[in-house]
CHARMM-style PDB file with segment names, atoms N, HN, CA, C and O in Angstrom:
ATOM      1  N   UNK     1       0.841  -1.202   0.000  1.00  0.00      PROA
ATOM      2  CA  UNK     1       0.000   0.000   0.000  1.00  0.00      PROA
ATOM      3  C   UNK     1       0.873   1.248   0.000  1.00  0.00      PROA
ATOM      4  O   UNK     1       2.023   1.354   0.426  1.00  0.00      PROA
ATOM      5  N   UNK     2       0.220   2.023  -0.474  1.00  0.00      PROA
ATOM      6  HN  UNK     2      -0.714   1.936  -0.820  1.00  0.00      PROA
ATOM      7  CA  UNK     2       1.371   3.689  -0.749  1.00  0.00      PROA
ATOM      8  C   UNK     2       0.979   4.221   0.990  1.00  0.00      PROA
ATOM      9  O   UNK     2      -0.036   4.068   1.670  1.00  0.00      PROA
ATOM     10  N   UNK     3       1.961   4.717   1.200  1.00  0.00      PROA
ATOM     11  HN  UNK     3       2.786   4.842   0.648  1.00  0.00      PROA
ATOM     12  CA  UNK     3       2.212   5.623   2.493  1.00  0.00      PROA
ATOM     13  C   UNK     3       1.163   6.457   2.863  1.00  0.00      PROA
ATOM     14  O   UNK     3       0.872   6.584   4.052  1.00  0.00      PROA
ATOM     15  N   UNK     4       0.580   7.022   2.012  1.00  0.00      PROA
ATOM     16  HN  UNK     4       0.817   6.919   1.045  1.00  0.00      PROA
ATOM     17  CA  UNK     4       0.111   8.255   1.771  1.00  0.00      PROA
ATOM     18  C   UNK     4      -1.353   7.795   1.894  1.00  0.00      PROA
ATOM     19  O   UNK     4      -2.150   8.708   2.107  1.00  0.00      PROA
ATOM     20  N   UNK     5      -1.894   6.457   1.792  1.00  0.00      PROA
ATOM     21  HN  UNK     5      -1.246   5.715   1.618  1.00  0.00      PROA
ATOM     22  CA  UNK     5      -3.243   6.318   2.191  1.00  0.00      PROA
ATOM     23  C   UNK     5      -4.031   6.440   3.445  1.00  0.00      PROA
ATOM     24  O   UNK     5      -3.482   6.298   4.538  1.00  0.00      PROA
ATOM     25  N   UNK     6      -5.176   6.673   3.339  1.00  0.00      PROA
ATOM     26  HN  UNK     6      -5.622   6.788   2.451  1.00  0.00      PROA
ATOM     27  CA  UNK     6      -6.073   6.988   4.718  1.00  0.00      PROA
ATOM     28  C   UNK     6      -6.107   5.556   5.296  1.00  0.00      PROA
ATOM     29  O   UNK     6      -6.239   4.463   4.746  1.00  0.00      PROA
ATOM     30  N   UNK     7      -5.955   5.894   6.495  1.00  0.00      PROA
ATOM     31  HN  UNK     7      -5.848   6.783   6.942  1.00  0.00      PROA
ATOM     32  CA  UNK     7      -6.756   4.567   7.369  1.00  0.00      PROA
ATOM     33  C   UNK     7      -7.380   3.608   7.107  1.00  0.00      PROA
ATOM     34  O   UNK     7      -7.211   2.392   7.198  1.00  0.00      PROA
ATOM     35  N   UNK     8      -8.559   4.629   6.575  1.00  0.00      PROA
ATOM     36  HN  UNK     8      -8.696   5.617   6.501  1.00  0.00      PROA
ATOM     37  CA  UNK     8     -10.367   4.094   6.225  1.00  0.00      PROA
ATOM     38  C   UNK     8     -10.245   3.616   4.482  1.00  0.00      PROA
ATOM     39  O   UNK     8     -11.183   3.084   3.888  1.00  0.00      PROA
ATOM     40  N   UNK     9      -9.154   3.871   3.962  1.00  0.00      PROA
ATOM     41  HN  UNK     9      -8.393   4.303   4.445  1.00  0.00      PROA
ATOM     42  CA  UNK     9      -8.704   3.471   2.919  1.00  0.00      PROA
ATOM     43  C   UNK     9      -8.090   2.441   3.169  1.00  0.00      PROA
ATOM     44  O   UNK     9      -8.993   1.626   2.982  1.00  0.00      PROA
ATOM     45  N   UNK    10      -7.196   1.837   3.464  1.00  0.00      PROA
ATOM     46  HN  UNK    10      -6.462   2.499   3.616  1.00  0.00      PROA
ATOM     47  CA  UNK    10      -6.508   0.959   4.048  1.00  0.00      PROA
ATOM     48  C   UNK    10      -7.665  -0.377   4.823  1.00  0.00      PROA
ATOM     49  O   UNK    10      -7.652  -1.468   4.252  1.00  0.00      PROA
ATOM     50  N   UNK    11      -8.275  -0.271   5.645  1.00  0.00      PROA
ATOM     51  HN  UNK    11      -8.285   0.615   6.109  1.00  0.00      PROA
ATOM     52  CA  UNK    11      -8.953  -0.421   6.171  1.00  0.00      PROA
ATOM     53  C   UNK    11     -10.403  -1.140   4.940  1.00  0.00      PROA
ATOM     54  O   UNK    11     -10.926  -2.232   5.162  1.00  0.00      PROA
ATOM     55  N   UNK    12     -10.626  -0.633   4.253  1.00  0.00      PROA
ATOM     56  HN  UNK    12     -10.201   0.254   4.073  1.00  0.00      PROA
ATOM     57  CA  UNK    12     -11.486  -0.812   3.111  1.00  0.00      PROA
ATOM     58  C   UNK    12     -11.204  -1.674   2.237  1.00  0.00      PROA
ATOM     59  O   UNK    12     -12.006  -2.362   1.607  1.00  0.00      PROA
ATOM     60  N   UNK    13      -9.728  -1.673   2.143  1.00  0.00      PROA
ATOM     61  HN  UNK    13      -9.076  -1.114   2.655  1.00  0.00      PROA
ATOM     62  CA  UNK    13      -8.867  -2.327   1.013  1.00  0.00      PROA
ATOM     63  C   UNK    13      -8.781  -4.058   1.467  1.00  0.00      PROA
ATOM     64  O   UNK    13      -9.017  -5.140   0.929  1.00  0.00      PROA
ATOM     65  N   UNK    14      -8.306  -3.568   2.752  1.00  0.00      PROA
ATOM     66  HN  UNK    14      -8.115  -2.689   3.189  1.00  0.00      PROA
ATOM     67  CA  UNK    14      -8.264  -4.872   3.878  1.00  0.00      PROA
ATOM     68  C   UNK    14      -9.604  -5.929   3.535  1.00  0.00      PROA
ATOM     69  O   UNK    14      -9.438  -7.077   3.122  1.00  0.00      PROA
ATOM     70  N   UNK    15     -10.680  -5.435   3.737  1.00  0.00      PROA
ATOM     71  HN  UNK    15     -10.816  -4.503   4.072  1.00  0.00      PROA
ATOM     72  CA  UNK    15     -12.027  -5.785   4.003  1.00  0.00      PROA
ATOM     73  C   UNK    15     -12.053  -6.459   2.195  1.00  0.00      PROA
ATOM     74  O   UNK    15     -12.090  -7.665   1.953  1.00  0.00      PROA
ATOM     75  N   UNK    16     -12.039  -5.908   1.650  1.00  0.00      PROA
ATOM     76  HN  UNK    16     -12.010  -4.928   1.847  1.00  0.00      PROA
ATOM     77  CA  UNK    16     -11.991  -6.196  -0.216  1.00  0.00      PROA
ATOM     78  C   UNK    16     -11.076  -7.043  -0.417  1.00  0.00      PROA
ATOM     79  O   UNK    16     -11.403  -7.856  -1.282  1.00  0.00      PROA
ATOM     80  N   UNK    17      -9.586  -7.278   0.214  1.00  0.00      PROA
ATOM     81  HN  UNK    17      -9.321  -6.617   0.916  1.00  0.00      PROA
ATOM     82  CA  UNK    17      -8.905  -8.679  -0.280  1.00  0.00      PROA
ATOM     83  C   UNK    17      -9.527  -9.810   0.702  1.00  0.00      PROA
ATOM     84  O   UNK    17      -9.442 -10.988   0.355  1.00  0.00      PROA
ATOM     85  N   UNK    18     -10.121  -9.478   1.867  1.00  0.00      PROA
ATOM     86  HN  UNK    18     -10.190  -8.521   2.149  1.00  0.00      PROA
ATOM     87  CA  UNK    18     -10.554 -10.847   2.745  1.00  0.00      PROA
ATOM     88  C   UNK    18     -11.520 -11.162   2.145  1.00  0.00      PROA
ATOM     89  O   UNK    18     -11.603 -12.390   2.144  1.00  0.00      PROA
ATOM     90  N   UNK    19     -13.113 -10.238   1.093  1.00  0.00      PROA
ATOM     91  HN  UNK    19     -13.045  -9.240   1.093  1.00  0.00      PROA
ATOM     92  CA  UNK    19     -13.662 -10.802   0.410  1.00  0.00      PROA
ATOM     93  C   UNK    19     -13.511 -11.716  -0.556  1.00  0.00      PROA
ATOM     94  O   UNK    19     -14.237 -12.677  -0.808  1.00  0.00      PROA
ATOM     95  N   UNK    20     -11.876 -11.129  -1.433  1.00  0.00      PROA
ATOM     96  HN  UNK    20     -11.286 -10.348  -1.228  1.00  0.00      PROA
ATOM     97  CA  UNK    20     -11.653 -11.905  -2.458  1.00  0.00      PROA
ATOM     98  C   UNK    20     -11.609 -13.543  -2.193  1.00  0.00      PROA
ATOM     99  O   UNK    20     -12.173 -14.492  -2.737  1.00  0.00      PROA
ATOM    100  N   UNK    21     -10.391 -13.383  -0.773  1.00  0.00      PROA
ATOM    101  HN  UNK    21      -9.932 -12.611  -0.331  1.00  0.00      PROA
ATOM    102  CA  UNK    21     -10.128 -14.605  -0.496  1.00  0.00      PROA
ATOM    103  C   UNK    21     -10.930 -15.674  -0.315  1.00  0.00      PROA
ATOM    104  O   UNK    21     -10.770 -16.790  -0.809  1.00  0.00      PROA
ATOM    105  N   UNK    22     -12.164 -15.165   0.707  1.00  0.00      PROA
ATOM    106  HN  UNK    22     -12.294 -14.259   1.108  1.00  0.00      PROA
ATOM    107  CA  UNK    22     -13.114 -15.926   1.000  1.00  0.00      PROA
ATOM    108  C   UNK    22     -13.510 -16.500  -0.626  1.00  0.00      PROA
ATOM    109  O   UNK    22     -13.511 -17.698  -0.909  1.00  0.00      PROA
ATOM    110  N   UNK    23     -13.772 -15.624  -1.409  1.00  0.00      PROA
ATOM    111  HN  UNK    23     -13.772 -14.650  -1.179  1.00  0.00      PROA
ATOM    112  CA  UNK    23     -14.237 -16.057  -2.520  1.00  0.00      PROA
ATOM    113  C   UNK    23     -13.553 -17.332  -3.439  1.00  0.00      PROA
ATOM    114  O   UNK    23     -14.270 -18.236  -3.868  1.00  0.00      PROA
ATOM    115  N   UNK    24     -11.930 -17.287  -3.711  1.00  0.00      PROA
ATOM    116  HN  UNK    24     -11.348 -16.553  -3.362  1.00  0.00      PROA
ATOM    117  CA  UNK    24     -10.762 -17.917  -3.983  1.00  0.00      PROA
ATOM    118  C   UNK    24     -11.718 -19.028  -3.302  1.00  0.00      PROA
ATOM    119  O   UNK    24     -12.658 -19.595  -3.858  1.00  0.00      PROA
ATOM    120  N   UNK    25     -11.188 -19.247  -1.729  1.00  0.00      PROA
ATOM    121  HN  UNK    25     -10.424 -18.786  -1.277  1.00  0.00      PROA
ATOM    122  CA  UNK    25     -10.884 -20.602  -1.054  1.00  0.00      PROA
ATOM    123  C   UNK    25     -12.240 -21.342  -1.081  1.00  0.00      PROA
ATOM    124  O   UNK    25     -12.307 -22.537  -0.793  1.00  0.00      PROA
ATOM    125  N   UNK    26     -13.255 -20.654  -1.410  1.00  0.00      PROA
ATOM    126  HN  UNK    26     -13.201 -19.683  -1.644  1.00  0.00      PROA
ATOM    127  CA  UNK    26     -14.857 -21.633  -2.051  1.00  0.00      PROA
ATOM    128  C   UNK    26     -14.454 -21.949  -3.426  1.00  0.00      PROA
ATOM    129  O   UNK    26     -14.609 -22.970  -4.096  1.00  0.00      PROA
ATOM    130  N   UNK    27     -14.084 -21.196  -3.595  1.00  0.00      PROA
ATOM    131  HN  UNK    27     -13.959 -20.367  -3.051  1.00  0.00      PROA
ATOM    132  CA  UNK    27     -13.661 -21.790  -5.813  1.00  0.00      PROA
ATOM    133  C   UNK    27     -12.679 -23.095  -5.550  1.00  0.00      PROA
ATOM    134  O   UNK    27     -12.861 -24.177  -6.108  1.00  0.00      PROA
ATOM    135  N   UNK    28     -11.794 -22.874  -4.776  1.00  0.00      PROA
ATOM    136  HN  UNK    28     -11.646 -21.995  -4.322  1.00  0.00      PROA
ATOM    137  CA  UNK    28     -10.648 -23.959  -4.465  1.00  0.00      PROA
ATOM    138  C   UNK    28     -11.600 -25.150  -3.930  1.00  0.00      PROA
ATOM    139  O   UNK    28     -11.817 -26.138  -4.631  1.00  0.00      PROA
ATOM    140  N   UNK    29     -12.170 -24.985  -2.599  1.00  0.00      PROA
ATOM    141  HN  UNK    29     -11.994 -24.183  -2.030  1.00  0.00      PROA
ATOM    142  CA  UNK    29     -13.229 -26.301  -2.765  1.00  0.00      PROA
ATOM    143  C   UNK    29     -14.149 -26.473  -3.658  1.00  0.00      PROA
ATOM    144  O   UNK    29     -14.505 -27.650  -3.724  1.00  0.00      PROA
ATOM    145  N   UNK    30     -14.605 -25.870  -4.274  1.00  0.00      PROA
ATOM    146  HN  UNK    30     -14.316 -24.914  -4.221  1.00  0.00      PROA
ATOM    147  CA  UNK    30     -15.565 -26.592  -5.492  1.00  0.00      PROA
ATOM    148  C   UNK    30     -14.946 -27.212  -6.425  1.00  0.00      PROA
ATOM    149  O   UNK    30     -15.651 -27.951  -7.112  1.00  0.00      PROA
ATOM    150  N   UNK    31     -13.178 -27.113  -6.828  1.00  0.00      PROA
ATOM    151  HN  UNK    31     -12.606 -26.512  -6.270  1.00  0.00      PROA
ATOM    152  CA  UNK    31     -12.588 -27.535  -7.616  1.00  0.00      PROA
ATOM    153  C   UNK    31     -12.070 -28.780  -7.346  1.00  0.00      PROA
ATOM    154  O   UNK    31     -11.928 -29.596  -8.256  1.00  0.00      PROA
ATOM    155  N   UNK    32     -11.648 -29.129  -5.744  1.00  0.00      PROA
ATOM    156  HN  UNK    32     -11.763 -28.466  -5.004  1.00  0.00      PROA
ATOM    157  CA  UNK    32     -11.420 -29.667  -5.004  1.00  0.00      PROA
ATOM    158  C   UNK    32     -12.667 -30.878  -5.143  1.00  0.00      PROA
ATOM    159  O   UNK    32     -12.324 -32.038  -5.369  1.00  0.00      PROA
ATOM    160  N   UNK    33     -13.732 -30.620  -5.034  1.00  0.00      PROA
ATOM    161  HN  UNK    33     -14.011 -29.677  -4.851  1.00  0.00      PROA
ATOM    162  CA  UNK    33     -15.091 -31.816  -4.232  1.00  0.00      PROA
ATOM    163  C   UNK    33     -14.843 -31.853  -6.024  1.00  0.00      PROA
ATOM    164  O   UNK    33     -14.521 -32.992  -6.362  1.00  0.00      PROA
ATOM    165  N   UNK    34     -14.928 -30.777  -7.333  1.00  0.00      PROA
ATOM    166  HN  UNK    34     -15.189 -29.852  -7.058  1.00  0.00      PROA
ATOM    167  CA  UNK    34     -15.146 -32.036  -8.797  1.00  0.00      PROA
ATOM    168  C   UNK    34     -14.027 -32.844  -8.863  1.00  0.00      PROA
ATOM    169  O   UNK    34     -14.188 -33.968  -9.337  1.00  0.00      PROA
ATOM    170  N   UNK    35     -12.553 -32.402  -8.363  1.00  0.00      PROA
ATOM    171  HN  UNK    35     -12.422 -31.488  -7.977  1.00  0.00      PROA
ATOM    172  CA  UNK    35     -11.508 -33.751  -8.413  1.00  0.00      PROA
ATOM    173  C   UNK    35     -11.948 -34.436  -8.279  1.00  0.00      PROA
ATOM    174  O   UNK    35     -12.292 -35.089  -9.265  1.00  0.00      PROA
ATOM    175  N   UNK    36     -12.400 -34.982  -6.651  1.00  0.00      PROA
ATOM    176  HN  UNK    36     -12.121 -34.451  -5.850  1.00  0.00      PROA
ATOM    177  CA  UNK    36     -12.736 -36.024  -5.622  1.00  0.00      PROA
ATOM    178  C   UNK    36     -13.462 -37.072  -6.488  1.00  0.00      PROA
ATOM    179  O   UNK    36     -13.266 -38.287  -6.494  1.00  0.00      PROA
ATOM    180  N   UNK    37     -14.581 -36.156  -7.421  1.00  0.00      PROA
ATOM    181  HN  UNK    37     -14.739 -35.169  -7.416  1.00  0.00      PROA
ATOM    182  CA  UNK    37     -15.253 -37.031  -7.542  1.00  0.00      PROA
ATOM    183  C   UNK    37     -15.112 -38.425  -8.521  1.00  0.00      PROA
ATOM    184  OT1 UNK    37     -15.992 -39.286  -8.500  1.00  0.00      PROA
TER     185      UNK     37
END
């Protein structure tokens, strides 16, 4: 992150990659349970 960002920017940004992730690590199990099968 640049120096120069707000908090609540920072803070926002935070919140938006833990969405992504959450999102990722359900794609990873759904890819996961069609291996399995």
């Amino acid at each position: 992150f640049m120096a120069t960002m707000k908090s609540k920017d920072i803070a926002l940004n935070r919140k938006m990659l833990a969405e992504i992730a959450k999102d990722d690590i359900e794609s990873f199990k759904r890819i996961m349970q069609t291996v399995n099968k």
